[in-house]
N, C-alpha and C positions, 0 to 999 in steps of 0.2 A: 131518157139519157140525161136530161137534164136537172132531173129528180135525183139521179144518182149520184151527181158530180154535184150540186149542191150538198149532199148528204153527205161526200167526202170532205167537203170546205169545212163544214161544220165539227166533224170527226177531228182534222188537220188542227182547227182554229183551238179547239179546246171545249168548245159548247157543250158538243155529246162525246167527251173522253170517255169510254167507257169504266167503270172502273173495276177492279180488279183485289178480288181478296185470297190472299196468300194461303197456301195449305197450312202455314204452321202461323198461323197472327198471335197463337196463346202459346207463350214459348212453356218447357215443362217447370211446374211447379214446384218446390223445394219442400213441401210441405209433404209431413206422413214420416214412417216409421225404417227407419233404416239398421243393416247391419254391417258390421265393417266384415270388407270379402278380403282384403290384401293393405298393408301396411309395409315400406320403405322406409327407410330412414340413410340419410347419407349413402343413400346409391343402393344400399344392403337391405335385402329383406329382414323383419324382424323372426328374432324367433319366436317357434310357433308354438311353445307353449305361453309365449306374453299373446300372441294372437289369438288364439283360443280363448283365450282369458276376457280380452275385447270383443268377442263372436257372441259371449253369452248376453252383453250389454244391449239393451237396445236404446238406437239414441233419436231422437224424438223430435221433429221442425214442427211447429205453428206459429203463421205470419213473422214468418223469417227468424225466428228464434230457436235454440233448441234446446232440447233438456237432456239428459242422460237418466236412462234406467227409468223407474218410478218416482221420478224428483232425484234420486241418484245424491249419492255422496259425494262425487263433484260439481256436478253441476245441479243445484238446488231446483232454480225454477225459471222461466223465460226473465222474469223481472229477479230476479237474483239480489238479495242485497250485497253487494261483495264485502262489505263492511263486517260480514259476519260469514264469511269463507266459503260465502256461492262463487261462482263464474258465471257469467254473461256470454254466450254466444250470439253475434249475429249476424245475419247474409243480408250483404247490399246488392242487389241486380241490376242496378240502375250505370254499372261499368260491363265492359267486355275484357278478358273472363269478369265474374262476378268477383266480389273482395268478403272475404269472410273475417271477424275480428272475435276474439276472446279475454275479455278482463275479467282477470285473476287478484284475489287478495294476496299481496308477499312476493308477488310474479308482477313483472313487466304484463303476463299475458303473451298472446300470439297475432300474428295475422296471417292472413295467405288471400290466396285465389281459387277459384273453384269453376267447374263446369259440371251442366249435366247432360247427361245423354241415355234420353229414353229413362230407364229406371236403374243408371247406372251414374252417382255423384263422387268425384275427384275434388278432393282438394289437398292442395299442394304449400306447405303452411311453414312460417320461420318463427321464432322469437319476434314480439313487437321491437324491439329497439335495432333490429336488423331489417335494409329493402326490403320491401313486399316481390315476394317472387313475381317474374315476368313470363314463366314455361313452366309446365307440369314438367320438370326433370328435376331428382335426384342424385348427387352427388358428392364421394369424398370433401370437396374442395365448398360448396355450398352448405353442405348437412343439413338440406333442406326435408322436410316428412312429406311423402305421398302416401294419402289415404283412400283409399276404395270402400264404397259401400254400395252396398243393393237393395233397393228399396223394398221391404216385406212385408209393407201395408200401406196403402195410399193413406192420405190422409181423409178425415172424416167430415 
């Protein structure tokens, strides 16, 4: 008994806290090959012939950066020089939601917020010189863009 109630004190005090590792410690990775499933723009779906158009692209994260297409006509390459008419995309994780940024040569660029879930990435994006969105919601009155994509290949 007295083996037991020491062994509580100890447990109590902090000695032997046991500790405890969470099912999800590695939250999911942003990196790997994605395609856009759904596109909003001010509350309204786009249409779907511009969305199809977007479905054929595939847009590309490595160590938080991404690329579009094969180095893509927009966006050049992770280190971009904007100077000669790449874009820069990158994802910060180190906020809740995460904060995604894009600089554009002749463009302010964009920013937004982003989550993922499972193999499904949201991001929810304005003009930079407008608030960085606070809600994945689209609307008339915001004209903010909600983007959907499915990831169709982990990263390597």
């Amino acid at each position: 008994m007295k083996i037991c109630c020491a062994f509580c004190l100890l447990m109590a005090s902090g000695f032997l806290a046991p500790s405890f590792v969470l099912a999800n410690d590695n939250p999911p990775t942003i990196d790997g090959e994605w395609t856009i499933e759904s596109f909003t723009l001010a509350g309204k779906p786009v249409e779907k012939n511009h969305l199809d158009r977007l479905q054929k692209t595939p847009y590309k994260v490595a160590a938080r950066k991404m690329t579009l297409g094969d180095g893509g006509t927009w966006i050049k390459t992770p280190a971009a020089d904007i100077a000669s008419g790449g874009a820069k995309v990158t994802f910060d994780d180190s906020k809740s939601p995460g904060v995604v940024k894009c600089e554009m040569l002749g463009s302010d660029g964009w920013h937004g917020i982003y989550k993922i879930d499972g193999d499904k990435l949201t991001i929810c994006r304005c003009s930079a010189d407008e608030p960085l969105p606070t809600e994945f919601e689209s609307s008339a009155e915001n004209k903010w863009q909600i983007r959907t994509y499915v990831r169709s290949r982990p990263a390597k």
